[in-house]
C-alpha positions in Angstrom: 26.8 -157.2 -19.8 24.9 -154.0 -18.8 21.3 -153.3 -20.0 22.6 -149.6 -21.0 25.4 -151.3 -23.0 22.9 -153.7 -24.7 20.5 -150.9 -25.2 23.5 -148.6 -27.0 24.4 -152.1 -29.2 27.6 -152.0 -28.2 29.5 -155.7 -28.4 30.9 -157.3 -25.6 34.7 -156.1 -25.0 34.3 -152.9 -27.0 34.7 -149.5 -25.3 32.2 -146.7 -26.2 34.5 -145.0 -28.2 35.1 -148.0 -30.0 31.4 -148.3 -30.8 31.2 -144.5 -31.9 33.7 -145.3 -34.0 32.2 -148.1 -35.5 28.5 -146.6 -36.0 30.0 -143.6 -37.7 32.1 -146.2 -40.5 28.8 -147.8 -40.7 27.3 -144.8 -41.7 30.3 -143.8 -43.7 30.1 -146.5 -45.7 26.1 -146.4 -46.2 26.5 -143.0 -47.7 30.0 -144.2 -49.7 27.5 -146.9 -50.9 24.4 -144.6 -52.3 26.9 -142.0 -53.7 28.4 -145.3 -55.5 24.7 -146.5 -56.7 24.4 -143.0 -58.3 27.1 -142.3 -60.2 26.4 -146.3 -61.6 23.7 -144.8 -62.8 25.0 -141.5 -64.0 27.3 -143.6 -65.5 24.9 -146.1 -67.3 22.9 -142.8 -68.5 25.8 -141.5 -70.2 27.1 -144.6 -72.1 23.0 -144.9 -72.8 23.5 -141.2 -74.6 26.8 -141.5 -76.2 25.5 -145.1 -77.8 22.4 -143.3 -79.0 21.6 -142.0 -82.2 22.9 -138.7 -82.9 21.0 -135.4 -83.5 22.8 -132.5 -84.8 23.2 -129.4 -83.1 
């Protein structure tokens, strides 16, 4: 293995390409995972609300 293929973390028998490809679903999936984590919350906020007590309008 290559310093400059160490140094970019790509895995033995992967093409760079390959390891684009990867870092960019790892990414994906990060951002996939925080937009989850908020609407969870959105979510618990709402059932929070709609379980409160109710005030007139």
């Amino acid at each position: 293995m290559k310093q400059h293929e160490i140094d970019a973390g790509q895995r033995p028998g992967t093409t760079t390409e390959e390891s684009a490809q990867l870092k960019a679903l790892k990414k994906e999936n990060a951002e996939l995972k925080r937009a989850n984590d908020i609407l969870k919350a959105a979510a618990s906020f709402f059932v929070a609300e709609l379980d409160g007590p109710h005030t007139g309008s």
